[in-house]
C-alpha positions as CSV (number, residue, x, y, z in Angstrom):
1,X,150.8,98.4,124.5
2,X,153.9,100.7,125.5
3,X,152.8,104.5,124.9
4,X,156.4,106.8,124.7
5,X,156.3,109.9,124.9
6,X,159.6,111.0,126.5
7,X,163.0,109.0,125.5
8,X,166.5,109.7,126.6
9,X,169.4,110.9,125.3
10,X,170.7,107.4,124.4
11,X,167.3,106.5,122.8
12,X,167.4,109.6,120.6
13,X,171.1,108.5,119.5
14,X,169.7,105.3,118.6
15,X,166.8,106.4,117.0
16,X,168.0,109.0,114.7
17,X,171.3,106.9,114.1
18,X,173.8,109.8,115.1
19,X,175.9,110.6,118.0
20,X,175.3,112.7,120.9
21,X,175.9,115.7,119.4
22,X,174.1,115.6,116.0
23,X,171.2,113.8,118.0
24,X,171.1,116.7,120.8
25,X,171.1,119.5,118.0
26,X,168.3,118.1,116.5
27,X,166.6,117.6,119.6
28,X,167.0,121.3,120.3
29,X,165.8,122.5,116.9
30,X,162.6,120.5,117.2
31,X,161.8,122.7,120.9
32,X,161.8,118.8,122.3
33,X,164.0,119.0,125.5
34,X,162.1,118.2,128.7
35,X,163.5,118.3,131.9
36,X,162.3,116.6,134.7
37,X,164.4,117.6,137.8
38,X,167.9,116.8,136.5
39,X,167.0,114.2,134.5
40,X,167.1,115.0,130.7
41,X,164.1,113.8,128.1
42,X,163.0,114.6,124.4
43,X,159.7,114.7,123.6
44,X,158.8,111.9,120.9
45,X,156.0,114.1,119.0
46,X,157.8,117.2,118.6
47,X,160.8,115.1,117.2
48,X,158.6,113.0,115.0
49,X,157.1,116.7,113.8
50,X,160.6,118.4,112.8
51,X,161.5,115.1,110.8
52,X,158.0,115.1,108.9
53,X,158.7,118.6,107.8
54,X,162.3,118.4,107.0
55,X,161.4,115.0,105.1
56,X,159.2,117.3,102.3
């Protein structure tokens, strides 16, 4: 059982089926950016969150 709760950049591309742009926007508007020294993550609940209410 794999349990994500930070994904990168790439994996946010992917999973919102945008490029780096859009995807980092929406990142941003959902409070999800994590950082973790200089690496970059977005937090998987707070994303999941933003597209449940934008979905209504």
């Amino acid at each position: 059982m794999e349990i994500r709760l930070l994904i990168t950049t790439e994996e946010l591309m992917e999973a919102l089926g945008c490029g780096r742009r859009r995807a980092v926007s929406f990142g941003e508007r959902a409070g999800a950016k994590v950082r973790i020294g200089h690496a970059l993550r977005w937090n998987v609940e707070k994303l999941r969150k933003l597209i449940e209410e934008e979905s209504e």
